[in-house]
C-alpha positions in Angstrom: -37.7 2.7 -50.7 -38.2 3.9 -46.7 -35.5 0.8 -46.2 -33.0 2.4 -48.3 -33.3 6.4 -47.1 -33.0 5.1 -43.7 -29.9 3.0 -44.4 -28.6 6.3 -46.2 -29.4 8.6 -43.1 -27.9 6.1 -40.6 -24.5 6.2 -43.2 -24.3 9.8 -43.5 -25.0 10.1 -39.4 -22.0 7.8 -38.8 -19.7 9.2 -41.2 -20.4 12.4 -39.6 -19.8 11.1 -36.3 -16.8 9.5 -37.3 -15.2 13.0 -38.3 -15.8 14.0 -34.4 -12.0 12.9 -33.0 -11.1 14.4 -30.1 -7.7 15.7 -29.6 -5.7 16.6 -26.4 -2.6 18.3 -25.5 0.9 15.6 -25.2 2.9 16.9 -22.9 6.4 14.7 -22.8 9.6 15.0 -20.9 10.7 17.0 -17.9 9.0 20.2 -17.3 11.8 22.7 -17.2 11.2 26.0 -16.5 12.7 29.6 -15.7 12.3 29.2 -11.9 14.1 25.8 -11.9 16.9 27.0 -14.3 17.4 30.7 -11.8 18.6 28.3 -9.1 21.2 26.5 -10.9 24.7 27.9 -10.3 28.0 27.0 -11.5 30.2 24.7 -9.7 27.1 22.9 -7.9 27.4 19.3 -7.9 25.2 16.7 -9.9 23.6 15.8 -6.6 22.5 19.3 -6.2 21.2 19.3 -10.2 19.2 16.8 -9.5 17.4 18.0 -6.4 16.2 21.2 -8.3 15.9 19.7 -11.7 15.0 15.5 -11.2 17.2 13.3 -13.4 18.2 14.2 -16.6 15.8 12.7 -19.8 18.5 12.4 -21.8 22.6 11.7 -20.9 24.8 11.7 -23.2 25.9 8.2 -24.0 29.6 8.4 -24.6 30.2 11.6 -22.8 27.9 11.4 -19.4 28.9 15.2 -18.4 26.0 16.4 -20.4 22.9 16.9 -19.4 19.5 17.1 -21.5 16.3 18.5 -19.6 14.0 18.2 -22.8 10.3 19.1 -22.5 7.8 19.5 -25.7 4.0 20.5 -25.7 2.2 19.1 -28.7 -0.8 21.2 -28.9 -4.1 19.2 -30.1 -4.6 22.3 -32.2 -1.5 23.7 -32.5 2.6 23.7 -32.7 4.4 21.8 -31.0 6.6 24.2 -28.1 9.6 23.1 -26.9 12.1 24.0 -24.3 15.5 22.6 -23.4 18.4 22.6 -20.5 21.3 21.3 -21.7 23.8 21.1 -18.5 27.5 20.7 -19.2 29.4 19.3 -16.0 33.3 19.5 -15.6 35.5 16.3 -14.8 34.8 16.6 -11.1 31.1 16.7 -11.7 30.6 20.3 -11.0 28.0 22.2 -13.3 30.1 24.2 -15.5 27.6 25.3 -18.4 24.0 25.6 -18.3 22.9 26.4 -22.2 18.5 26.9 -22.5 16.1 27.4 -25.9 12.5 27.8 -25.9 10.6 29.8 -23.6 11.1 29.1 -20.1 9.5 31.8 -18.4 5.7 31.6 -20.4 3.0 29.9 -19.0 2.0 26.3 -20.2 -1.1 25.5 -20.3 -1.6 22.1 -18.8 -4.2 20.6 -16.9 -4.3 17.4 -15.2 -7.6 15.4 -15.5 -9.9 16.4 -13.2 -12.9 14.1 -13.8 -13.0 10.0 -12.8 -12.4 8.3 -15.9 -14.5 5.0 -17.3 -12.1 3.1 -15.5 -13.2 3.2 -12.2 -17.0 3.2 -13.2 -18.0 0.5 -10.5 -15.3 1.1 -8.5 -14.9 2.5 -4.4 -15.1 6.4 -4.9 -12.4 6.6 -2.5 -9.7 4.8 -3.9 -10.7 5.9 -7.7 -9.6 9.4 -7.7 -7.8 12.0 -10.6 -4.6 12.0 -10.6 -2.6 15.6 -9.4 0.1 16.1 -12.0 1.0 19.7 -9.8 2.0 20.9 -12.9 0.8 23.7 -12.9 2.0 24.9 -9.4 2.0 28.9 -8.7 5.3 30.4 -8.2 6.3 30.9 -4.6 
C-alpha cells in the first residue's frame, strides 16, 4: 500500500511539473521604428535606405521597387504586435513612397539574455559571454 501512494505522489508531482512551461517573448524581423522611419526622405537612393534601415526582409518578387521592413513581437503572454515599412522606390531607384502600420514610436520591450547559458557550462569565461542584441538602444 506505501508502494502505491508513493507511486501516486511521484505521478501527481510530475504531472504538475509538467504544467510548468516556460514561455518567452519571439521577436522576428527587422526592428523598425519611428526614429529610423523620421530620417527617410523622398528621392533618397536605395543605398541610402539601406544605411538607415539594413536590407529589406521582404522584396517584392516580380516588382523589386518595393520594400517590406516587417517586424512582429509575439508576446509569451500576450498579442502578437506588429509594425511595418513598406518603401515604394521609383524606376531610378529613388524612394518615392514610404507607407507605415503598427506603432512605431512605443517602446518594445526586449531584452537580450543577460545570463551565460548551459552551453558554455565548462567553458573559458572569457570567450562564453551573452550576446548584446542593442536592441534596446536609447534615443540619441
Amino acid at each position: 500500500m506505501q508502494k502505491l501512494t508513493r507511486i501516486i505522489a511521484l505521478s501527481a508531482a510530475a504531472a504538475l511539473m509538467g504544467g510548468c512551461v516556460y514561455k518567452r517573448d519571439i521577436p522576428q524581423g527587422n526592428l523598425v521604428n519611428q526614429t529610423m522611419v523620421s530620417q527617410l526622405q523622398t528621392g533618397m537612393s536605395q543605398q541610402q535606405v539601406v544605411s538607415i534601415m539594413g536590407r529589406p526582409l521582404l522584396e517584392a518578387p516580380f516588382d523589386a521597387r518595393e520594400w517590406d521592413y516587417v517586424f512582429q513581437l509575439d508576446k509569451a503572454y500576450g498579442d502578437i504586435e506588429t509594425r511595418r515599412a513598406t518603401l515604394t522606390f521609383d524606376r531610378q531607384g529613388r524612394l518615392a513612397d514610404i507607407q507605415t502600420e503598427g506603432k512605431l514610436d512605443s517602446t518594445l520591450p526586449l531584452e537580450g539574455d543577460t545570463e551565460l547559458g548551459p552551453a558554455s557550462e565548462g567553458s573559458d569565461a572569457f570567450q562564453a559571454q551573452p550576446l548584446n542584441l542593442g536592441v534596446d538602444t536609447p534615443e540619441q
